[in-house]
N, C-alpha and C positions, 0 to 999 in steps of 0.2 A: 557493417556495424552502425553507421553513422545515419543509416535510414531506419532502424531497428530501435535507434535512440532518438533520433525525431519525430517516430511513430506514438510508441511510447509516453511521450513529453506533449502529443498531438491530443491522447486519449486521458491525459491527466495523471498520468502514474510518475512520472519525474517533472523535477522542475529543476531550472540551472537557478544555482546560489553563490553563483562567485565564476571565478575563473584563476589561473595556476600558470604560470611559465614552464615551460618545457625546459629539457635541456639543452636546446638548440634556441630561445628566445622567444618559442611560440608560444598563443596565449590558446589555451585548450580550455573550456568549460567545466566545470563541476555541479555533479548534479545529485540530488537528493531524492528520495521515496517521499510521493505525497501523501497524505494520509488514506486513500482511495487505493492505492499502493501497498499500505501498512496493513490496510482489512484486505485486502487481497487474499496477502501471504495470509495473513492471521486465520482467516477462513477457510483455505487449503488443506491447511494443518489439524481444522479441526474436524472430529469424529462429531456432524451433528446428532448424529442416533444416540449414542455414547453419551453427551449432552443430556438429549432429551430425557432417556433412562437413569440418569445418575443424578441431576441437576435438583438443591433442593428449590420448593418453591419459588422461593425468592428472586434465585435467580434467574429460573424461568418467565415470574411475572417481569421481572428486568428484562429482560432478552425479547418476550413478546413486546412491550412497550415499544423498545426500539425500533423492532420490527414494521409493527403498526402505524409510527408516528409519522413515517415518511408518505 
């Protein structure tokens, strides 16, 4: 798990944001989705054909934009 989680955190997709005591005293990290993480999932999830088919204008000139500007 703990290489799974430092891979992860390697590649940009978690970042530690604190840390937590255990119930034995130990301090274990806490880590959060980065945003590279967030579009990830978000991306996964979505139907781009579905998108492209359904999407009025707008959003599509939105979505190209983003696309292109990188």
């Amino acid at each position: 798990m703990r290489r799974r989680v430092e891979a992860l955190e390697k590649q940009d997709y978690l970042m530690k944001v604190g840390t937590k005591k255990t119930r034995w005293g130990y301090d274990t990290p806490l880590y959060h989705l980065t945003p590279r993480a967030e579009l990830a999932m978000t991306l996964s999830k979505t139907d781009l054909d579905r998108f492209v088919k359904e999407a009025d204008y707008h959003r599509l000139i939105t979505m190209l934009d983003v696309l292109t500007s990188s």
